[in-house]
VMD Tcl script that draws the C-alpha trace (Angstrom):
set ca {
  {-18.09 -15.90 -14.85}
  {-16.16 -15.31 -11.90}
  {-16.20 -11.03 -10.77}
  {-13.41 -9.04 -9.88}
  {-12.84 -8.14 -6.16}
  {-12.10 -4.89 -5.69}
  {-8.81 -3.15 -4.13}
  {-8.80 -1.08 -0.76}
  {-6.50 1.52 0.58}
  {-4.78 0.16 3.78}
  {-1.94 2.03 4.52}
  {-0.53 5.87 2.76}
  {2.84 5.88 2.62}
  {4.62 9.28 2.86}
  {6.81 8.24 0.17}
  {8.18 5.17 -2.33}
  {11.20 3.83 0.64}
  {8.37 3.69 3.16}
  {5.97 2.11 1.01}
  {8.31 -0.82 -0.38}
  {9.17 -1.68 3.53}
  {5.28 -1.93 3.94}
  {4.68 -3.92 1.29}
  {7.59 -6.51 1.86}
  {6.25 -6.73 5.34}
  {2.83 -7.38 3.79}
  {3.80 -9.82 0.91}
  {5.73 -11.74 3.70}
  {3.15 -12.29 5.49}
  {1.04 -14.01 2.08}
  {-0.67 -11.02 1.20}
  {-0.60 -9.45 -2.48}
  {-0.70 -5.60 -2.21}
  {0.02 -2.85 -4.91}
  {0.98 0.11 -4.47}
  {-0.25 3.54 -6.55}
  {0.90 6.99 -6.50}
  {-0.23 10.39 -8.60}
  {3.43 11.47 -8.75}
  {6.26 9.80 -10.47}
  {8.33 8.49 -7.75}
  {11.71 9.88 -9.42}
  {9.99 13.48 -9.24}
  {9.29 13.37 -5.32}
  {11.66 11.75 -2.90}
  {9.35 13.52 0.06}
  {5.94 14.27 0.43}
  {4.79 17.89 0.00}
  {0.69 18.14 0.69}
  {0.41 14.91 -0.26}
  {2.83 14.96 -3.28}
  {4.97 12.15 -3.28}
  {2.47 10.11 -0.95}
  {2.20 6.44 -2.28}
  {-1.32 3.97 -1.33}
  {-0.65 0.54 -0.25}
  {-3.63 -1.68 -1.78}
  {-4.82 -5.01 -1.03}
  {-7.94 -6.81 -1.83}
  {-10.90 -6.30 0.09}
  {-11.00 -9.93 1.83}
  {-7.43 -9.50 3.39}
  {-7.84 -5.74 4.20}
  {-8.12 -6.50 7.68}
  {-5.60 -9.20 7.99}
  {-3.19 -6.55 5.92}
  {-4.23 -3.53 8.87}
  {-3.27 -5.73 11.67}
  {-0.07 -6.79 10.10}
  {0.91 -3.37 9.87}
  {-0.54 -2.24 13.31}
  {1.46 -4.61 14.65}
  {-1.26 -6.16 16.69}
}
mol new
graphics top color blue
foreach p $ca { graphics top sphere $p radius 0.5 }
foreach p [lrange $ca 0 end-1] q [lrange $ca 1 end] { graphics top cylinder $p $q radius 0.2 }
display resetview
C-alpha cells in the first residue's frame, strides 16, 4: 500500500488574481500546487482580515523547491 504525502502551505495569497499568477509560476516550473480558500472567491475580490486570502499548497517533498521558486532565489 503506498501512503499519501501530505500538502504544505507555501505561499498566502491576498486574493484569487495573485494566487493563479503563483501557481502558473509554480506549475511551470513542474510543480503541482492547489490552492484553498475559506471564502468563495466571487464573494471577496480583496482581502479583509484575512477574508478573501487564498493558500498555495504543494506536497511536502517539493515545498522547498516551490519556496525558492517563488523567492526568486
Amino acid at each position: 500500500m503506498r501512503r499519501k504525502e501530505k500538502t504544505v502551505d507555501v505561499y498566502h495569497a491576498s486574493g484569487e488574481l495573485e494566487a493563479q499568477v503563483i501557481k502558473g509560476l509554480l506549475e511551470s516550473n513542474g510543480i503541482p500546487c492547489i490552492m484553498r480558500s475559506d471564502a468563495a472567491s466571487s464573494v471577496h475580490a480583496f482581502t479583509v482580515d484575512g477574508m478573501g486570502e487564498v493558500k498555495i499548497a504543494v506536497l511536502e517533498s517539493m515545498a522547498d523547491e516551490a519556496r525558492r521558486i517563488i523567492g526568486g532565489e
